[in-house]
C-alpha positions in Angstrom: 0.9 -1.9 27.7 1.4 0.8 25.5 4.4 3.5 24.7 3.4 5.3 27.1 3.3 3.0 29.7 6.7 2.0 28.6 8.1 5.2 29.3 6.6 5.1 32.2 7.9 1.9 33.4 11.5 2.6 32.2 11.3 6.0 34.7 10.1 4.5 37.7 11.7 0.9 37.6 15.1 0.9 38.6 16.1 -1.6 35.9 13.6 -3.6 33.2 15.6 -7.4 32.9 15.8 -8.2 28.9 15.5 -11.4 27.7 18.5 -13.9 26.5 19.1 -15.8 23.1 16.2 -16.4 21.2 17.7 -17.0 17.6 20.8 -18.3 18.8 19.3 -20.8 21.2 17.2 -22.5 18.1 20.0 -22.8 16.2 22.1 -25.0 18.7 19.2 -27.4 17.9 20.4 -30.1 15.5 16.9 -31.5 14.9 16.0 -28.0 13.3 16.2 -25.4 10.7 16.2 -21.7 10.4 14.7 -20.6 7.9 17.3 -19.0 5.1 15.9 -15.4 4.5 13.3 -15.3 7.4 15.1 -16.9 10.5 12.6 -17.8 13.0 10.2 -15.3 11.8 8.1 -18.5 10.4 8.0 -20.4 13.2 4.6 -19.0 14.4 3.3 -20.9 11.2 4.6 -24.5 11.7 3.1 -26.3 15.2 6.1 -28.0 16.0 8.3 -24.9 15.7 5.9 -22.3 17.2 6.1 -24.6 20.0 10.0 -24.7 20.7 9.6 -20.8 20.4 7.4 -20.6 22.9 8.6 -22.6 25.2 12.0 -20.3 25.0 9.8 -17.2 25.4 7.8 -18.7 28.7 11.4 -19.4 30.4 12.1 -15.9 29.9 8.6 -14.9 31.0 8.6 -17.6 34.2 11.8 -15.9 35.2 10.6 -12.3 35.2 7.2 -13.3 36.8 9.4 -15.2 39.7 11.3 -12.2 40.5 8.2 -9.8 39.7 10.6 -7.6 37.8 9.8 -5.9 34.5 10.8 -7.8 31.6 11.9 -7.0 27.7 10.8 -9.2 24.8 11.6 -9.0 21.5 9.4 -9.9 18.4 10.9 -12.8 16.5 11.0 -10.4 13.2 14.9 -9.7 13.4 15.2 -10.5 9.6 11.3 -9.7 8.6 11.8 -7.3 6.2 9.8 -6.8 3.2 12.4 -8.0 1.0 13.3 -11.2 3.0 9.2 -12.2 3.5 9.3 -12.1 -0.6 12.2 -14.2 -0.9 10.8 -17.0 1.4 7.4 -16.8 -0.5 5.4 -15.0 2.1 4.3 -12.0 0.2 1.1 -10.9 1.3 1.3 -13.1 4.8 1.7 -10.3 7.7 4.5 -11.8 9.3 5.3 -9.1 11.5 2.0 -8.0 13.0 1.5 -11.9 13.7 4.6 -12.0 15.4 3.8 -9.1 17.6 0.2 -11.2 17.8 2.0 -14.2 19.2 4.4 -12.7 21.5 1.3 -10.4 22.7 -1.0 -13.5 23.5 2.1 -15.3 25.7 2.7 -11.5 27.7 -1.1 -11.9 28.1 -1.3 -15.2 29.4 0.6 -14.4 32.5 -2.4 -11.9 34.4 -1.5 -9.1 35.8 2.3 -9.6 35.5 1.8 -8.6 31.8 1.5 -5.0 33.0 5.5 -5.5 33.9 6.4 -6.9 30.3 7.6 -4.6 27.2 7.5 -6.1 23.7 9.4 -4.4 21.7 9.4 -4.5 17.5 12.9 -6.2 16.6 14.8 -4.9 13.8 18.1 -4.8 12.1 20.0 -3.7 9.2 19.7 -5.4 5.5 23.2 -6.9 5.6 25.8 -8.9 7.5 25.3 -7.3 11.3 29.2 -7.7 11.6 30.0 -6.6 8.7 29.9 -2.3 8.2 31.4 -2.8 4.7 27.1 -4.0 3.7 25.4 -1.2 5.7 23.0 1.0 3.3 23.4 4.9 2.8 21.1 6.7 5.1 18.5 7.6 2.3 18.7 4.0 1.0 18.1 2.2 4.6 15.3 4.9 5.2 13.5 3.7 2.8 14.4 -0.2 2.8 13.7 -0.2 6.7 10.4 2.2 6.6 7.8 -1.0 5.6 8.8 -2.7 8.6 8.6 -0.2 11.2 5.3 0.7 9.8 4.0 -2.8 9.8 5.3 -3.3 13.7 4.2 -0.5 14.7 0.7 -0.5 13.2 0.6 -4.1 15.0 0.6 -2.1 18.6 4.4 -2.6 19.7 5.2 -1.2 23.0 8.1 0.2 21.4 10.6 -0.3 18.4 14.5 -1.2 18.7 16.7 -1.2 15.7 19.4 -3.8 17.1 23.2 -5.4 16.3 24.0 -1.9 13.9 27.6 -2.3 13.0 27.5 1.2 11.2 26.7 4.9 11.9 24.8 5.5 8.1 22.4 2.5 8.1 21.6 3.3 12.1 20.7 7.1 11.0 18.4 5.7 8.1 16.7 3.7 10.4 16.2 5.7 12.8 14.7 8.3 10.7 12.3 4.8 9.2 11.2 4.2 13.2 10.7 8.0 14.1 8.3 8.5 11.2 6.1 5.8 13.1 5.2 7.6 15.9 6.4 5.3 18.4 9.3 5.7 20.9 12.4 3.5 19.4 15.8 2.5 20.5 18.9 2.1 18.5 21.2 -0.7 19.7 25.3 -1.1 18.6 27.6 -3.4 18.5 30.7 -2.0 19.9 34.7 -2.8 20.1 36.3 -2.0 23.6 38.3 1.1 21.5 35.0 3.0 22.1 33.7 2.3 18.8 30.9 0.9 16.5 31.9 -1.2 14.0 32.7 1.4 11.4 35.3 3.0 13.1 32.8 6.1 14.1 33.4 6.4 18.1 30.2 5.5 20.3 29.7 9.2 21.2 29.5 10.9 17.7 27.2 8.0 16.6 24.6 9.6 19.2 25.5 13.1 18.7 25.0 12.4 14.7 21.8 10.3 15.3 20.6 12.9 17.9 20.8 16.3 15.7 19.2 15.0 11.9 16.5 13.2 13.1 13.2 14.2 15.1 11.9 12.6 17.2 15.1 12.0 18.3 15.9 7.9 20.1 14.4 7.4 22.7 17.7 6.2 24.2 20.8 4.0 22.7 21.6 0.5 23.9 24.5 -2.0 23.1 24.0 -5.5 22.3 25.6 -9.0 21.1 29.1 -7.6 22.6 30.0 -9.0 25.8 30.2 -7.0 29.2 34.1 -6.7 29.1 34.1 -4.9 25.9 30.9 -2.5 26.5 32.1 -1.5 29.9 35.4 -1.1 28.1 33.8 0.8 25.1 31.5 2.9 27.7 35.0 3.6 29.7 36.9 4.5 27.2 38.4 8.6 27.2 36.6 9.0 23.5 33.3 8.3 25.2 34.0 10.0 28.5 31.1 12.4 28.5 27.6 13.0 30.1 26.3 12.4 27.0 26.9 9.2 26.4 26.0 8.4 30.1 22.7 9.8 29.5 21.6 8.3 26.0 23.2 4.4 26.4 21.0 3.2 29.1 21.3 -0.6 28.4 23.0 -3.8 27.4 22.0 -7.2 25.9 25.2 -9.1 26.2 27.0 -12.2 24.7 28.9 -14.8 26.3 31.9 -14.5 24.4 34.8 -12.4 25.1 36.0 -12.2 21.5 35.8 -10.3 18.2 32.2 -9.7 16.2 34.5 -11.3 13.4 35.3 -14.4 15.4 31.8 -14.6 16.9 30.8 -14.7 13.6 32.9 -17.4 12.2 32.7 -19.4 15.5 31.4 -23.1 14.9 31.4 -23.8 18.5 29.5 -22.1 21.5 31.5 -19.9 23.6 30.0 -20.3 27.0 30.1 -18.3 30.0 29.3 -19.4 33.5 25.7 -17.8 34.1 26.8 -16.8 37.9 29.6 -15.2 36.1 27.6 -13.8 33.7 25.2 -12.7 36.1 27.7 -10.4 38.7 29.2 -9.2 35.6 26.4 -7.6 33.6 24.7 -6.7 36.9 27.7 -4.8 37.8 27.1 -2.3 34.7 23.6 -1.1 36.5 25.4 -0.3 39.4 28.7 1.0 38.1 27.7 3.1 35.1 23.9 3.3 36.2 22.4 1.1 32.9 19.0 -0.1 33.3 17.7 -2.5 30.4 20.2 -5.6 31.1 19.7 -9.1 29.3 21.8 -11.2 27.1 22.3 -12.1 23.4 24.1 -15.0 21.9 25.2 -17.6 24.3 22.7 -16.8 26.8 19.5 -18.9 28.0 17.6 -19.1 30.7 20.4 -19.8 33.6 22.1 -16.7 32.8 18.8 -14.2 32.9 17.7 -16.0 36.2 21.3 -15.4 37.4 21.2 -11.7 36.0 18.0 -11.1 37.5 18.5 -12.3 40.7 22.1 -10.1 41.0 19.8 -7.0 40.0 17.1 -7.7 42.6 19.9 -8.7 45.8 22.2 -6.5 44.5 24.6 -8.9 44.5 
């Protein structure tokens, strides 16, 4: 697939299924640990961990193949940033083009449903994702964020998606970093059910903001790690009531927990939601407010995407 086959896909499938917890799901492991500055962006390095990684991948991948839906995956380069790969004594190793490598080989290992699955290059802000008080200026996260999208894009990404933003200034710097590329990209917040990103800055003049400085503009805006209550809440709400906004948020990668980004945060436990209910719920946004990229974020595994993408295919 390419970026323009994306495109294409995203017109003429009535939804694309997105994965669940990647991250998340390797921490719950006791018998293993994230790397400090990279995450799991090393795991493609050590045997034993490339292998739990992909194993989590191929459940995603079985799922979409079983339904024969299009699927979204994300390269495991979250926290890849130039910075970060220095810090864990990588410089030099190209951490993101192997990841896109990796998740490229698996897509390809599945015949001719590969032509159904995305891989997108996963990015995010420097900072804390919950925390707006950390997000760079716009001129300073252009240029922090401008390595990576370079090096993911040069690696053949389908597209790019600049995920879990928390504020309206790092978002725009990125998104000028991702445009630059030449690629189509996605910017993805994290939203309170008052309609608003975590900066206080209302979901509709984040897009109208994003939308008139830079060119090309998104490709479209998404939502993730909030759950479904407090997007369709957020999406509802009278300071987002426009076509607009109906237009440019086309999707949701949702949690499992029905609380604060604050209290997700400083949460020790899992917060668990039934996959069936997980499943009708999210589901329910395609139909109600016509969103089409629909997966989950932390919380999730592979019970609550098969549940997901079996409501979107019945219509349940």
């Amino acid at each position: 697939m390419n970026h323009t086959a994306f495109e294409n896909l995203l017109v003429s499938s009535p939804f694309v299924l997105g994965e669940g917890a990647v991250i998340e799901r390797l921490r719950r492991n006791k018998d293993l640990e994230l790397d400090p500055y990279l995450v799991n962006s090393a795991f493609i390095y050590d045997n034993a961990k490339r292998t739990l990684l992909e194993a989590i991948c191929r459940q995603y991948l079985d799922i979409g193949r079983e339904l024969d839906v299009p699927l979204l995956m994300s390269t495991p380069t979250w926290r890849a940033s130039h910075e970060r790969i220095a810090a864990a004594g990588l410089t030099g190793v190209d951490v993101n083009g192997d990841n896109v490598r990796f998740l490229d080989t698996l897509r390809e290992s599945y015949g001719g449903y590969a032509k159904k699955v995305a891989i997108c290059g996963l990015m995010s802000c420097r900072g804390d994702a919950y925390n707006p008080a950390e997000a760079l200026a716009v001129d300073e996260a252009q240029e922090f964020h401008t390595w990576q999208a370079g090096k993911l894009a040069d690696a053949g990404v389908d597209f790019l998606l600049a995920a879990t933003l928390p504020a309206l200034c790092e978002a725009t710097g990125l998104a000028l970093a991702l445009a630059a590329t030449g690629r189509p990209y996605i910017i993805s917040f994290v939203v309170r059910p008052e309609g608003t990103l975590l900066d206080g800055t209302t979901l509709k003049d984040a897009i109208t903001a994003i939308d008139g400085v830079v060119t090309p503009r998104p490709l479209a805006f998404m939502i993730n790690c909030t759950h479904v209550s407090f997007a369709r809440a957020a999406l509802l709400h009278g300071t987002n009531s426009s076509t607009l906004v109906r237009q440019r948020v086309i999707g949701l990668l949702a949690n499992t927990a029905a609380i604060s980004p604050e209290e997700l945060n400083e949460s020790t436990s899992l917060v668990e939601e039934d996959p069936e209910v997980f499943g009708k719920l999210v589901a329910g946004l395609h139909r109600e407010l016509g969103l089409k990229i629909l997966g989950g974020c932390c919380g999730t595994d592979e019970r609550h995407i098969r549940s997901l993408g079996t409501q979107l295919v019945t219509g349940g």
